[in-house]
PyMOL Python script that loads the backbone (N, CA, C, O; Angstrom):
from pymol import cmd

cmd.read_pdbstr("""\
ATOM      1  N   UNK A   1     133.841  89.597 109.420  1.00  0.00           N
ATOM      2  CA  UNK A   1     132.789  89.071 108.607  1.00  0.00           C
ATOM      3  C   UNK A   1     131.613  90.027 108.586  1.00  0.00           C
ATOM      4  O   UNK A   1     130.574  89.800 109.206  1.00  0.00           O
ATOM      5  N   UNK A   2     131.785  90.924 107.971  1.00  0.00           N
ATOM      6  CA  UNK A   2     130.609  91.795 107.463  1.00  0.00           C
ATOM      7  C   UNK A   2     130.419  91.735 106.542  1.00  0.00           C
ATOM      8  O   UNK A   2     131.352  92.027 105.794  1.00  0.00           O
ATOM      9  N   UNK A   3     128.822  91.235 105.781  1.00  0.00           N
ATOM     10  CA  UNK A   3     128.166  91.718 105.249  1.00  0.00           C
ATOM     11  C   UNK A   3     127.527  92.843 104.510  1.00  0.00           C
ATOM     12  O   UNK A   3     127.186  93.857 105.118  1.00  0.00           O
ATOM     13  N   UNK A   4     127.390  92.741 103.521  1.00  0.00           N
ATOM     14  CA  UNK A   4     126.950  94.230 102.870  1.00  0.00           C
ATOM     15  C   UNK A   4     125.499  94.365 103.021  1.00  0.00           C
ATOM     16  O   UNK A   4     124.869  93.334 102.784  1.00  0.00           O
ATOM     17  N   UNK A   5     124.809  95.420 103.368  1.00  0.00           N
ATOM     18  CA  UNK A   5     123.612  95.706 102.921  1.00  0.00           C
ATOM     19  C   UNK A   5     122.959  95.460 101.625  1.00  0.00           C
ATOM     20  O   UNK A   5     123.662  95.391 100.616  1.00  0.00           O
ATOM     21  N   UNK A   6     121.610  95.313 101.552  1.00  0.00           N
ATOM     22  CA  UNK A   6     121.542  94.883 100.413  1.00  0.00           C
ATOM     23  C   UNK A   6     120.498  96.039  99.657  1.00  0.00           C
ATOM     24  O   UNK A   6     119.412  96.396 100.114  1.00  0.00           O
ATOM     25  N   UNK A   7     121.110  96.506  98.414  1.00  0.00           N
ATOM     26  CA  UNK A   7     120.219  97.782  97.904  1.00  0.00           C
ATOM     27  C   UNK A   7     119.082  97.942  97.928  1.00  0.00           C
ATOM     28  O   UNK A   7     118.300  97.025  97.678  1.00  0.00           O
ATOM     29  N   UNK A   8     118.570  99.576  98.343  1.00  0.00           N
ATOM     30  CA  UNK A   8     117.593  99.504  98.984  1.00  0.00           C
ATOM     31  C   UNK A   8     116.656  99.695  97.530  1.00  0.00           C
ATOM     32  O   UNK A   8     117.096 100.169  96.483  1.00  0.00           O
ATOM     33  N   UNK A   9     115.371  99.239  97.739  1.00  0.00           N
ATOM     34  CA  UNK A   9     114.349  98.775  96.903  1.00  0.00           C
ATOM     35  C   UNK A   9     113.678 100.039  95.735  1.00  0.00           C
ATOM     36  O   UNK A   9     113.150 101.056  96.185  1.00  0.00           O
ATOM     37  N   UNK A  10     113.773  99.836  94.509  1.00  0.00           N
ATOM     38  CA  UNK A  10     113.537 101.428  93.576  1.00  0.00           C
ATOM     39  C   UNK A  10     112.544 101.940  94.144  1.00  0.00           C
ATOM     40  O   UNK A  10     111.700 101.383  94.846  1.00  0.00           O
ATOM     41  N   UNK A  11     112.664 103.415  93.732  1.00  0.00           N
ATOM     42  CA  UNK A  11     111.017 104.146  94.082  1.00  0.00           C
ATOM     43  C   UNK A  11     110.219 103.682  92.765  1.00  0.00           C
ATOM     44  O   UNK A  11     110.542 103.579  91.582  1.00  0.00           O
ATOM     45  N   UNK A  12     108.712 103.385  93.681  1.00  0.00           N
ATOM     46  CA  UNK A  12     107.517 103.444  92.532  1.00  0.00           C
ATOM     47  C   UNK A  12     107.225 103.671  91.338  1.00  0.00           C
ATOM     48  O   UNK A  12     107.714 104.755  91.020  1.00  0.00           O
ATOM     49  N   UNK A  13     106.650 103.180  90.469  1.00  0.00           N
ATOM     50  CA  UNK A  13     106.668 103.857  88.956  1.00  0.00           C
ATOM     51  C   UNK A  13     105.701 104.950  88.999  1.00  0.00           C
ATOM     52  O   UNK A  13     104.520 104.645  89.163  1.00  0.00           O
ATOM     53  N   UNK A  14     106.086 106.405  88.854  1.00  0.00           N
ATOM     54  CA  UNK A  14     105.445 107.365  88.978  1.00  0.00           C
ATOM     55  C   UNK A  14     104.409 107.502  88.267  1.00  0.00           C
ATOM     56  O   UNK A  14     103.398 107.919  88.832  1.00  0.00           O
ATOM     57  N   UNK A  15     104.352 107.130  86.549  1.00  0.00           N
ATOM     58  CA  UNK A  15     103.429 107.108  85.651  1.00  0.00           C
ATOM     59  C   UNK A  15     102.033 105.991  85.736  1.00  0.00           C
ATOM     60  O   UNK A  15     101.078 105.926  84.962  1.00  0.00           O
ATOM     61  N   UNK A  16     102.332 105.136  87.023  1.00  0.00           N
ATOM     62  CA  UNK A  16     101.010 104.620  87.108  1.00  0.00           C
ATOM     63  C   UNK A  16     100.139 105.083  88.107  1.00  0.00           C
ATOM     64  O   UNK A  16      98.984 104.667  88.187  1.00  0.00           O
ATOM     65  N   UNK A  17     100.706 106.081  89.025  1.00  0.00           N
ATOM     66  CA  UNK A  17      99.916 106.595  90.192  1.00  0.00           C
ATOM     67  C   UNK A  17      98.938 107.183  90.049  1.00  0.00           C
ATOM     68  O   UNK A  17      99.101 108.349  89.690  1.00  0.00           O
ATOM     69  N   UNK A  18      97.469 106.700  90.249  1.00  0.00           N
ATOM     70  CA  UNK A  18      95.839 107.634  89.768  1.00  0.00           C
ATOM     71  C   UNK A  18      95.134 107.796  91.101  1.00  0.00           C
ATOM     72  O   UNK A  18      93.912 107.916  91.189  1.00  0.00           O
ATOM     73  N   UNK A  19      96.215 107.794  92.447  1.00  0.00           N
ATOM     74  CA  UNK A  19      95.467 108.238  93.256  1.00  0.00           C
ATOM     75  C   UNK A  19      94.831 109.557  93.312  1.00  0.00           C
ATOM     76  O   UNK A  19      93.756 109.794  93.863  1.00  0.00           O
ATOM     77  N   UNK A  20      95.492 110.299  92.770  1.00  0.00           N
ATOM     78  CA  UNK A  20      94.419 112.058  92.858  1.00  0.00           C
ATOM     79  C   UNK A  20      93.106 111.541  92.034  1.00  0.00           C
ATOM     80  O   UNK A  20      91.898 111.594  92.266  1.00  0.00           O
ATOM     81  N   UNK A  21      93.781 111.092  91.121  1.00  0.00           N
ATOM     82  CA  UNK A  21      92.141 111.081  90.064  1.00  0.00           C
ATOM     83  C   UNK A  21      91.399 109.789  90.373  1.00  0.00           C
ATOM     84  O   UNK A  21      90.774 109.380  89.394  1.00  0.00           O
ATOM     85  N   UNK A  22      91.309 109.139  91.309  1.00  0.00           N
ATOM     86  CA  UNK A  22      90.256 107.786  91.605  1.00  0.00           C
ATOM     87  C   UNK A  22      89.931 108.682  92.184  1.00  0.00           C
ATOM     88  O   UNK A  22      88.933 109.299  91.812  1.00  0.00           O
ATOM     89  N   UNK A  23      90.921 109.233  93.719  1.00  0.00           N
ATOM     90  CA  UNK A  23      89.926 110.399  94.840  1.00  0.00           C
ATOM     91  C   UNK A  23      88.562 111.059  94.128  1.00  0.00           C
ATOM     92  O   UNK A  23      87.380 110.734  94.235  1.00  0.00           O
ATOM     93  N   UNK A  24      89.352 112.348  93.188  1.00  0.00           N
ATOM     94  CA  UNK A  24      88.629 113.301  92.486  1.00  0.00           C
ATOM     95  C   UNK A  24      87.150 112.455  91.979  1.00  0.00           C
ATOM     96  O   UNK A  24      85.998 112.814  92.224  1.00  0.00           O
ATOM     97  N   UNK A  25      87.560 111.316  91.258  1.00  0.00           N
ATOM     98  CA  UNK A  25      86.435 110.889  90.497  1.00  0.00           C
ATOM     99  C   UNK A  25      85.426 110.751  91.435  1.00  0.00           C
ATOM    100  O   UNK A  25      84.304 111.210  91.223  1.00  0.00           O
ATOM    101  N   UNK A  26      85.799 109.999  92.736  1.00  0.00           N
ATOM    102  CA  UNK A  26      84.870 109.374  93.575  1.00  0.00           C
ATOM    103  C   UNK A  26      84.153 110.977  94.377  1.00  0.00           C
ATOM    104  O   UNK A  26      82.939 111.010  94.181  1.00  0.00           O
ATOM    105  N   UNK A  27      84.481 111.765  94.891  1.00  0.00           N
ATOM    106  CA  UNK A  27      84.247 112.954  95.433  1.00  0.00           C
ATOM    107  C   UNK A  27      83.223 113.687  94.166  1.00  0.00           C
ATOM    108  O   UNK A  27      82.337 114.488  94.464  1.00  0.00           O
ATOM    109  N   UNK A  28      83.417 113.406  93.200  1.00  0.00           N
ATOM    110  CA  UNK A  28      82.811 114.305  92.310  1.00  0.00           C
ATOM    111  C   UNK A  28      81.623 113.324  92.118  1.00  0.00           C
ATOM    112  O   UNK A  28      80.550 113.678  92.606  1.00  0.00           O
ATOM    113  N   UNK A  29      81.675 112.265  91.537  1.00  0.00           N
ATOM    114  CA  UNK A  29      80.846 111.238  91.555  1.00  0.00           C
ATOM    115  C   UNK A  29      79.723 110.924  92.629  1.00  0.00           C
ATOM    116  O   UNK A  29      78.570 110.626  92.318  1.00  0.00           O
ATOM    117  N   UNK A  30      80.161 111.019  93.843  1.00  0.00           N
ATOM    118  CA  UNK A  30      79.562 110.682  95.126  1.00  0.00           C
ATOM    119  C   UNK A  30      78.991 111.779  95.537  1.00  0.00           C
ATOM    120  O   UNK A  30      78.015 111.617  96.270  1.00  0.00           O
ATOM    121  N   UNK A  31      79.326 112.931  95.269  1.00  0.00           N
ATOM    122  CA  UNK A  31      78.737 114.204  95.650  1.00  0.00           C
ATOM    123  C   UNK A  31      77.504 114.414  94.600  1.00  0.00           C
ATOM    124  O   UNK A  31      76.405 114.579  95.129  1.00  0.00           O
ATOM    125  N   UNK A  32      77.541 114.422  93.623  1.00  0.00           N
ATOM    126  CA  UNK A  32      76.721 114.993  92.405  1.00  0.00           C
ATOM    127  C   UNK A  32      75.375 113.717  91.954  1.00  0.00           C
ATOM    128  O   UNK A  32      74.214 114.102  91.808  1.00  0.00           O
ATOM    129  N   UNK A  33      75.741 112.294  91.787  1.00  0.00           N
ATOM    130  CA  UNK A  33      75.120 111.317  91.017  1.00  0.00           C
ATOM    131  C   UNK A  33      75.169 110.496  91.464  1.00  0.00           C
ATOM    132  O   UNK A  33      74.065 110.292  91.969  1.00  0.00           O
ATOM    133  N   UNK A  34      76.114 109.380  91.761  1.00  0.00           N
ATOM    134  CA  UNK A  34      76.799 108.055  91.709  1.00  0.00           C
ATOM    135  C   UNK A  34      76.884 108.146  93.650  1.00  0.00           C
ATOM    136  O   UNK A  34      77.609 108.995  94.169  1.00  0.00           O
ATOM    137  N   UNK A  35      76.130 107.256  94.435  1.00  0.00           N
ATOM    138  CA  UNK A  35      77.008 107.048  95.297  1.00  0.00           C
ATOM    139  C   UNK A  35      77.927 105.906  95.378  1.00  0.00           C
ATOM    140  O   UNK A  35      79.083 105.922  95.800  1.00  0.00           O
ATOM    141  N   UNK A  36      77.208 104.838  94.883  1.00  0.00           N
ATOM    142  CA  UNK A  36      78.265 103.643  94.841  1.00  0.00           C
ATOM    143  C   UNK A  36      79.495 103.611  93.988  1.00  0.00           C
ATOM    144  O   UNK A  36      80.478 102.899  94.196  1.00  0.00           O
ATOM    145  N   UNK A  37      79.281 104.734  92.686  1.00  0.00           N
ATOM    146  CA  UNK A  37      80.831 105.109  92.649  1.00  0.00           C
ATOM    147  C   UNK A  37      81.713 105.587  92.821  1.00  0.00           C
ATOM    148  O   UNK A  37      82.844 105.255  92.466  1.00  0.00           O
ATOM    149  N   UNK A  38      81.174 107.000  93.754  1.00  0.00           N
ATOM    150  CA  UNK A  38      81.845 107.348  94.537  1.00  0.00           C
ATOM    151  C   UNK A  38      82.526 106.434  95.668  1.00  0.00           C
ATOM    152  O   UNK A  38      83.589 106.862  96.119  1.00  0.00           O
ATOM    153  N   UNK A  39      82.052 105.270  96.156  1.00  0.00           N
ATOM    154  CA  UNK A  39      82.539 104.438  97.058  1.00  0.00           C
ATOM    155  C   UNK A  39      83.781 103.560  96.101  1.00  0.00           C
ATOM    156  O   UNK A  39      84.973 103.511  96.403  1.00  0.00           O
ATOM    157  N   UNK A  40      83.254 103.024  95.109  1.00  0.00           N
ATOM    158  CA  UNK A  40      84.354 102.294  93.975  1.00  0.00           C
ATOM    159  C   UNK A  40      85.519 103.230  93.998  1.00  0.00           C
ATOM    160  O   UNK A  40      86.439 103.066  94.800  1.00  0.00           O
ATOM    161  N   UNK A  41      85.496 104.279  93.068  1.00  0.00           N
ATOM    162  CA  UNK A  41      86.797 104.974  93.404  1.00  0.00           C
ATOM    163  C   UNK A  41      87.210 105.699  94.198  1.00  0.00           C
ATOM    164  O   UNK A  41      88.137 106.434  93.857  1.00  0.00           O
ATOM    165  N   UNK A  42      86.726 105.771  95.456  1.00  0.00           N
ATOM    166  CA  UNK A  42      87.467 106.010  96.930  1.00  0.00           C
ATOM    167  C   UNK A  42      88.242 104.824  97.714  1.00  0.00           C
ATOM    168  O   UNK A  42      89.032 105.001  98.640  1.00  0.00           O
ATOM    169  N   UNK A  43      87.784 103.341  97.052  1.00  0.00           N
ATOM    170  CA  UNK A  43      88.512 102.301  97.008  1.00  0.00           C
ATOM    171  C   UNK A  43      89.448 102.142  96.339  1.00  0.00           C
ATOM    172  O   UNK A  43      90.364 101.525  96.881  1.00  0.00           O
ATOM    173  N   UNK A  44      89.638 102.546  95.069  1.00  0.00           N
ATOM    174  CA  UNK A  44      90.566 102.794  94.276  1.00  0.00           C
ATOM    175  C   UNK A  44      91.413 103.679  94.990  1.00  0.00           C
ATOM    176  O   UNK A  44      92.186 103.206  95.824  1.00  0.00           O
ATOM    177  N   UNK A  45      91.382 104.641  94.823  1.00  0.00           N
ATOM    178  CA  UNK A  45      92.020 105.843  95.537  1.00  0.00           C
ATOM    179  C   UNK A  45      92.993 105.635  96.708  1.00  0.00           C
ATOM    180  O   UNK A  45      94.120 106.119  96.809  1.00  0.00           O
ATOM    181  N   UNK A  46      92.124 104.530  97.892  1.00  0.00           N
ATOM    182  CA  UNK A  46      93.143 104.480  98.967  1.00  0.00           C
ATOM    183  C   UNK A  46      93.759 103.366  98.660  1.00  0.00           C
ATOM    184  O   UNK A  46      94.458 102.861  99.539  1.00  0.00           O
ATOM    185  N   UNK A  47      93.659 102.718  97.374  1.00  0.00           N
ATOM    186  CA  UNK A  47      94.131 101.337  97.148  1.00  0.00           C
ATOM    187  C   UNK A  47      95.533 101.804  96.942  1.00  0.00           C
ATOM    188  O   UNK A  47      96.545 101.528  97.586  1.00  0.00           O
ATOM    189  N   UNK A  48      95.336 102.734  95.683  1.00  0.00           N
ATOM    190  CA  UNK A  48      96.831 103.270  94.990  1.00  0.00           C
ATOM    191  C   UNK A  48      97.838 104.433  96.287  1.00  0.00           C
ATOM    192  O   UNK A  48      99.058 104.594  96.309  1.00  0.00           O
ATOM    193  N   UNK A  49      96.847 105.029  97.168  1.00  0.00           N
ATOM    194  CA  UNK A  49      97.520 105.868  98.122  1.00  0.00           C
ATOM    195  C   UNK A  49      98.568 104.812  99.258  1.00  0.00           C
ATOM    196  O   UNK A  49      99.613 105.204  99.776  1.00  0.00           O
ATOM    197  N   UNK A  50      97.874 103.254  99.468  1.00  0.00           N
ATOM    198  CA  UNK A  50      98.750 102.905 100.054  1.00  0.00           C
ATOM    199  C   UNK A  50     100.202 101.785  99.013  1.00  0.00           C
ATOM    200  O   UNK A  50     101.252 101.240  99.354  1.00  0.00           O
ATOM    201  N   UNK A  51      99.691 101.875  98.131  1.00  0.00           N
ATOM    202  CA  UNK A  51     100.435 101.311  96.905  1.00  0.00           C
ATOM    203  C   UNK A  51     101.782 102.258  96.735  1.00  0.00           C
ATOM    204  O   UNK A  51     102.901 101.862  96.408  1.00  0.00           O
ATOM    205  N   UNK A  52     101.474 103.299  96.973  1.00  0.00           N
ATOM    206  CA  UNK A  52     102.545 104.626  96.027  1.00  0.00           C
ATOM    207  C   UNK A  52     103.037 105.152  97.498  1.00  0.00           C
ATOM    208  O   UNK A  52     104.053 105.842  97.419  1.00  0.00           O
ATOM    209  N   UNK A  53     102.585 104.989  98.676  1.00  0.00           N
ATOM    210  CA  UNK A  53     102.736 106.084  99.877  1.00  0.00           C
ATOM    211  C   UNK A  53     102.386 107.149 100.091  1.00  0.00           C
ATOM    212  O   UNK A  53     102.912 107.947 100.868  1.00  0.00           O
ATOM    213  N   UNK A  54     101.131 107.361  99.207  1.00  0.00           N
ATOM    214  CA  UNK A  54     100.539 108.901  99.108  1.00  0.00           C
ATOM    215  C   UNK A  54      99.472 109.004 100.238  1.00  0.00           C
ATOM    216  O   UNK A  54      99.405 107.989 100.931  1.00  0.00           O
ATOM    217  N   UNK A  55      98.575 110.073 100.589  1.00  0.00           N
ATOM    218  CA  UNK A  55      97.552 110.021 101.380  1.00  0.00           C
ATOM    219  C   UNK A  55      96.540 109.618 101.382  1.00  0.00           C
ATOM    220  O   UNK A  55      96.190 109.837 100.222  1.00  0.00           O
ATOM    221  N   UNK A  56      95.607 109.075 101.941  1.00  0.00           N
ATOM    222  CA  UNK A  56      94.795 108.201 101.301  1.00  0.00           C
ATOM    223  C   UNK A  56      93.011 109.424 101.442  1.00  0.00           C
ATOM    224  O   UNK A  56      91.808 109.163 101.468  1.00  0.00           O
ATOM    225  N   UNK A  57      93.784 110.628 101.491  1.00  0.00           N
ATOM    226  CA  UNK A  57      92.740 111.535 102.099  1.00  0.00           C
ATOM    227  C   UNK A  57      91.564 111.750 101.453  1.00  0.00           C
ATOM    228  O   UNK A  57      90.574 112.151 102.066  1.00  0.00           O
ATOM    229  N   UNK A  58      91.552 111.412  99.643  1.00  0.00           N
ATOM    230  CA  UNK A  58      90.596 111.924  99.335  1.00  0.00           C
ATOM    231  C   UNK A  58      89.381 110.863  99.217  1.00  0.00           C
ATOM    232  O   UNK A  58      88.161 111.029  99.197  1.00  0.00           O
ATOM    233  N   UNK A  59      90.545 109.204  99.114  1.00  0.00           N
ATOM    234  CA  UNK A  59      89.886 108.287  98.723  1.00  0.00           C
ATOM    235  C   UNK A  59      88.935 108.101 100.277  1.00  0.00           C
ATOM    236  O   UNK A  59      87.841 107.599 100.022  1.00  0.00           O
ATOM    237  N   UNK A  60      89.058 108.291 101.258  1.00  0.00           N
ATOM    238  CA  UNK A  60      88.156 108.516 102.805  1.00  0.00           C
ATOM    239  C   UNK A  60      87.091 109.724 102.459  1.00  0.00           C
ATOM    240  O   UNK A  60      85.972 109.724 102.973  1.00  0.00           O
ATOM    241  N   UNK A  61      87.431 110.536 101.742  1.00  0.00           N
ATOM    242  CA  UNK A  61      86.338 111.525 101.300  1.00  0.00           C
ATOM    243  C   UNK A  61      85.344 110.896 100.683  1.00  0.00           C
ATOM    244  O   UNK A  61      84.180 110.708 101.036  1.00  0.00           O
ATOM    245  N   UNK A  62      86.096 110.500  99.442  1.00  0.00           N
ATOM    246  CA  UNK A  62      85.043 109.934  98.433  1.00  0.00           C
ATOM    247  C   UNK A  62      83.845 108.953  98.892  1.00  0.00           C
ATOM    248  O   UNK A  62      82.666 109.063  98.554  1.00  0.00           O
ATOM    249  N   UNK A  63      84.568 107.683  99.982  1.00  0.00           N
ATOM    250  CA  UNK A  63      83.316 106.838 100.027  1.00  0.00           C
ATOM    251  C   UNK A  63      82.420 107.555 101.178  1.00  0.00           C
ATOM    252  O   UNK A  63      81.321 107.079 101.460  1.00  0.00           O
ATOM    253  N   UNK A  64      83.050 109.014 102.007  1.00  0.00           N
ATOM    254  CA  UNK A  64      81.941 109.566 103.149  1.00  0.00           C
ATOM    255  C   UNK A  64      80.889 110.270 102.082  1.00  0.00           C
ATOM    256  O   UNK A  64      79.809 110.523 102.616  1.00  0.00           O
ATOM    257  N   UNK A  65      80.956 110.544 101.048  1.00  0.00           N
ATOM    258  CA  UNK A  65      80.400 111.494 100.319  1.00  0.00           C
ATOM    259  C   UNK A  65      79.236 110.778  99.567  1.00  0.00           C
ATOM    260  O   UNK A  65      78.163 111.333  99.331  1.00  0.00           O
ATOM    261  N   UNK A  66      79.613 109.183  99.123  1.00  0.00           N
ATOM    262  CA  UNK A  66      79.086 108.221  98.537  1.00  0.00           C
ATOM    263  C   UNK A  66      77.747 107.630  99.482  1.00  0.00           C
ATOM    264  O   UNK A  66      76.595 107.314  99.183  1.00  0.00           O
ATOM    265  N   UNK A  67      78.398 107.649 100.568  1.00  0.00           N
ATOM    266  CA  UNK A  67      77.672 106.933 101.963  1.00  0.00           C
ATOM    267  C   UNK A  67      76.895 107.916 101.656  1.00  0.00           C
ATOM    268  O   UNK A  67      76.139 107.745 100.700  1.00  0.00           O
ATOM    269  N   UNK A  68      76.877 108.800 102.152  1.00  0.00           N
ATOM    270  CA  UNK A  68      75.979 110.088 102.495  1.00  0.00           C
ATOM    271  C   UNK A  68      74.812 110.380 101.007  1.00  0.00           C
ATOM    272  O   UNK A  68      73.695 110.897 100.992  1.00  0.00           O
ATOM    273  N   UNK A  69      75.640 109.808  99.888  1.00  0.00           N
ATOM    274  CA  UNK A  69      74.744 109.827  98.840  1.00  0.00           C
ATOM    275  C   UNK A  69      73.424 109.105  98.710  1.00  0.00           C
ATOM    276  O   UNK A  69      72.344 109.299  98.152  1.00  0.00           O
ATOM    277  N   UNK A  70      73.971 108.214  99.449  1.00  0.00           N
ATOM    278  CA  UNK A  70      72.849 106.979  99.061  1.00  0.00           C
ATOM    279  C   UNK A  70      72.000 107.179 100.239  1.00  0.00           C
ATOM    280  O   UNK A  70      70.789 107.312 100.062  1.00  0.00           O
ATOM    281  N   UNK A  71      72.490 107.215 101.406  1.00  0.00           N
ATOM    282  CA  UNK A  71      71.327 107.398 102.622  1.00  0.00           C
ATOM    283  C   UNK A  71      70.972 108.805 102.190  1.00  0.00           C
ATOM    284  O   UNK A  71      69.793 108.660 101.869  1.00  0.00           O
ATOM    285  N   UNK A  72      71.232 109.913 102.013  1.00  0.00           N
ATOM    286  CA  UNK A  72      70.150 111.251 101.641  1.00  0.00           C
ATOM    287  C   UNK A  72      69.399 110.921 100.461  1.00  0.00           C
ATOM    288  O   UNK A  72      68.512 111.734 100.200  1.00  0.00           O
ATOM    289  N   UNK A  73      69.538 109.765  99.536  1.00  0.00           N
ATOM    290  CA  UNK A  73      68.677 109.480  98.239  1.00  0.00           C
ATOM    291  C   UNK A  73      67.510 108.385  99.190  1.00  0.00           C
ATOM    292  O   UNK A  73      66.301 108.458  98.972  1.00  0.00           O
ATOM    293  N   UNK A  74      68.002 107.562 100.070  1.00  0.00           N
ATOM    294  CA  UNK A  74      66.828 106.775 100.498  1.00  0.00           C
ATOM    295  C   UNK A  74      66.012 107.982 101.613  1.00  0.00           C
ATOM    296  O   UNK A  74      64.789 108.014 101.475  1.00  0.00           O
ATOM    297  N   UNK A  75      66.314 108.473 102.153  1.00  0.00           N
ATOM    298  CA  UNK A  75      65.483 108.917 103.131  1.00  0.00           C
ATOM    299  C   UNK A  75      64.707 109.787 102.392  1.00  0.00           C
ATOM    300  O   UNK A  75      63.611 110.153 102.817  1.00  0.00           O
ATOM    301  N   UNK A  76      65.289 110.277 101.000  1.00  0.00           N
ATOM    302  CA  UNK A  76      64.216 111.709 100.028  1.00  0.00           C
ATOM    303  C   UNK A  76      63.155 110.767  99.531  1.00  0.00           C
ATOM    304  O   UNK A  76      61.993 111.170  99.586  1.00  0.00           O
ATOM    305  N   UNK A  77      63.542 108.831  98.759  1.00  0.00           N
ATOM    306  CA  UNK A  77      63.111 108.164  97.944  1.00  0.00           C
ATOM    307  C   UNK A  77      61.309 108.237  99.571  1.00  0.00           C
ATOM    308  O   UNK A  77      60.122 108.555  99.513  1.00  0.00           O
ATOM    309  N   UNK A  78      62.093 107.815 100.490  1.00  0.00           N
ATOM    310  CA  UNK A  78      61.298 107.040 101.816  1.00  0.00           C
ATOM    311  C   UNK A  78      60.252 108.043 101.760  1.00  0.00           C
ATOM    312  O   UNK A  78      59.111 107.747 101.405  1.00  0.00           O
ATOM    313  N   UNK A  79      60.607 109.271 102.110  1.00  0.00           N
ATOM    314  CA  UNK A  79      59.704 110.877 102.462  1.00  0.00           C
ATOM    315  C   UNK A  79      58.837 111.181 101.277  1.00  0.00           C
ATOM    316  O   UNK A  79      57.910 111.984 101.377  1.00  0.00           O
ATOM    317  N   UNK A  80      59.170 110.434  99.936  1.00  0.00           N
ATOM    318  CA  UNK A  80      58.531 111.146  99.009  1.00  0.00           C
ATOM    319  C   UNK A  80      58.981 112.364  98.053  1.00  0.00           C
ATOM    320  O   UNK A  80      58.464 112.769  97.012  1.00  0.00           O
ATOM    321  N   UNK A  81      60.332 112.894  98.890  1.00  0.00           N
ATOM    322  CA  UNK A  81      60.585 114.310  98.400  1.00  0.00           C
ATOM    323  C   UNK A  81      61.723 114.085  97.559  1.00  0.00           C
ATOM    324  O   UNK A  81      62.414 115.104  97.548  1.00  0.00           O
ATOM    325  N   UNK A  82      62.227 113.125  96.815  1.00  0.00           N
ATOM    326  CA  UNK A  82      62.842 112.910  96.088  1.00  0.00           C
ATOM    327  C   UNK A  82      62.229 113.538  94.689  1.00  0.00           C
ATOM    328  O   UNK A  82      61.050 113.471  94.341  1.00  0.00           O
ATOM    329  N   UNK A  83      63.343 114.180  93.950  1.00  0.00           N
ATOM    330  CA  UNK A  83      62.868 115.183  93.019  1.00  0.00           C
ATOM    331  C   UNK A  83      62.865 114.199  91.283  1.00  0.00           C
ATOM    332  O   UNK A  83      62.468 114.559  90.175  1.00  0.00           O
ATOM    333  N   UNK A  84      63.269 113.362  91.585  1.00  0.00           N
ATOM    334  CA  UNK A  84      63.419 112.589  89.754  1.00  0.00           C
ATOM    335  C   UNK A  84      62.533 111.370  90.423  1.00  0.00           C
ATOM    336  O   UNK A  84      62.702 110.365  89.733  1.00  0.00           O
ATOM    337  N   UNK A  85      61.651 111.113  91.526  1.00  0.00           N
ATOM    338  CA  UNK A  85      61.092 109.693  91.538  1.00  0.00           C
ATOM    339  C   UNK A  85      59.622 110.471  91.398  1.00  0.00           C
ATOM    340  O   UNK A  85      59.175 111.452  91.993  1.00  0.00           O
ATOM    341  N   UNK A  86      59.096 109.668  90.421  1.00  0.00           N
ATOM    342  CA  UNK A  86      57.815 109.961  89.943  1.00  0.00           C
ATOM    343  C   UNK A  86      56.627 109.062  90.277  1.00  0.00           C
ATOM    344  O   UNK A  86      56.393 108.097  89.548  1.00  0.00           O
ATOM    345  N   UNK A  87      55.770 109.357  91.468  1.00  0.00           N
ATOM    346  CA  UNK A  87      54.700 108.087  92.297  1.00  0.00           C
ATOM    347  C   UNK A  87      53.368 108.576  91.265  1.00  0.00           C
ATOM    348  O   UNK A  87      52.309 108.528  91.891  1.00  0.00           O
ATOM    349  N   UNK A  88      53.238 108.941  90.113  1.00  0.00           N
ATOM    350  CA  UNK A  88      51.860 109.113  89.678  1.00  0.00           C
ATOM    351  C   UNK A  88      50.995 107.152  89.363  1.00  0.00           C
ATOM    352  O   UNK A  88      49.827 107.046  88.989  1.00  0.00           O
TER     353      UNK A  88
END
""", "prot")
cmd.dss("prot")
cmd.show_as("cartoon", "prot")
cmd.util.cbc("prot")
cmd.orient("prot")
């Protein structure tokens, strides 16, 4: 009385995988402008990295880059030395 195994489960649909480009967005985003979207699509990013089995490396970039966005924008806003906030 043996049993068969039962087929093992398809691979992923390749054409929906946007983990490089949530990463990218959020890293580029979070570095330059946006920190909280850099945090959004670094959520994205490791959402689809553990979705697909990919790395979740960039989407951990993106929201350190985001973090770091927003606390170096409050401490410039706090100091004054923020370059686009205008106290006239």
């Amino acid at each position: 009385m043996t049993t068969p195994y039962p087929p093992p489960p398809p691979p992923p649909a390749r054409g929906r995988d946007r983990t490089t480009l949530w990463g990218v967005l959020g890293i580029v985003l979070g570095l330059i402008c946006c920190g909280i979207l850099g945090i959004i699509f670094g959520y994205l990013s490791i959402r689809d990295a553990r979705r697909y089995g990919q790395s979740p490396l960039l989407g951990y970039l993106a929201i350190v880059f985001g973090v770091i966005n927003i606390i170096g924008g409050a401490i410039l806003r706090a100091t004054g030395n923020y370059p686009f906030w205008n106290n006239d």
